[in-house]
N, C-alpha and C positions, 0 to 999 in steps of 0.2 A: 404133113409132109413126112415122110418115113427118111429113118436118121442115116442109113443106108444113103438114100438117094443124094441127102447132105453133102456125105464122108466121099462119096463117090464125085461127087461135081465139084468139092473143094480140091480135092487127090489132080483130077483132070487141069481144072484152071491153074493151080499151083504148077503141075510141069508142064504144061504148055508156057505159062509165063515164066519159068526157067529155061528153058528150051528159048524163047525171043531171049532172054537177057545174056545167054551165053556162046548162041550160036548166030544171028542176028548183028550183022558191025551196024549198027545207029550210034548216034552222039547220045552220050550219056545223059542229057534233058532233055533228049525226047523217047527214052528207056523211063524214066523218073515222072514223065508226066503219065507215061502207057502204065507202068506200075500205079500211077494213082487212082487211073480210072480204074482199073480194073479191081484194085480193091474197094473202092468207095462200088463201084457197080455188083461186086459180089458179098458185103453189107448189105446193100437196100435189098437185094435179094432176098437175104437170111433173114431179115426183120420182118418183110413181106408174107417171106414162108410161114415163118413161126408165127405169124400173126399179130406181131407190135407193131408193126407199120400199114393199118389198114388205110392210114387216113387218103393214101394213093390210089387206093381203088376205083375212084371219080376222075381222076387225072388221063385224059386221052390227047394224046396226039396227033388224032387226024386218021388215024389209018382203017 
């Protein structure tokens, strides 16, 4: 995965989830659970890319 494509998808999902957190009226715990996913979901990403986290590649959900 070219580092580019990284800097570029972190750039996006970081102002996007600025953009929900400042302009977005939700109650604060459920801003704090959406911030969790979406960094825990943009982790397993990055693990996945760079290749530490093969061990997912087995794991299907049906679709």
């Amino acid at each position: 995965m070219p580092l580019i494509n990284i800097i570029v998808v972190l750039i996006v999902v970081g102002f996007l989830l600025w953009l929900i957190n400042n302009y977005m009226p939700m109650d604060g715990k459920i801003k704090a659970i959406l911030n969790a996913l979406v960094v825990i979901t943009v982790v397993l990403w990055l693990l996945r890319g760079l290749g530490l986290l093969s061990s997912f590649d087995s794991i299907h959900l049906g679709f």
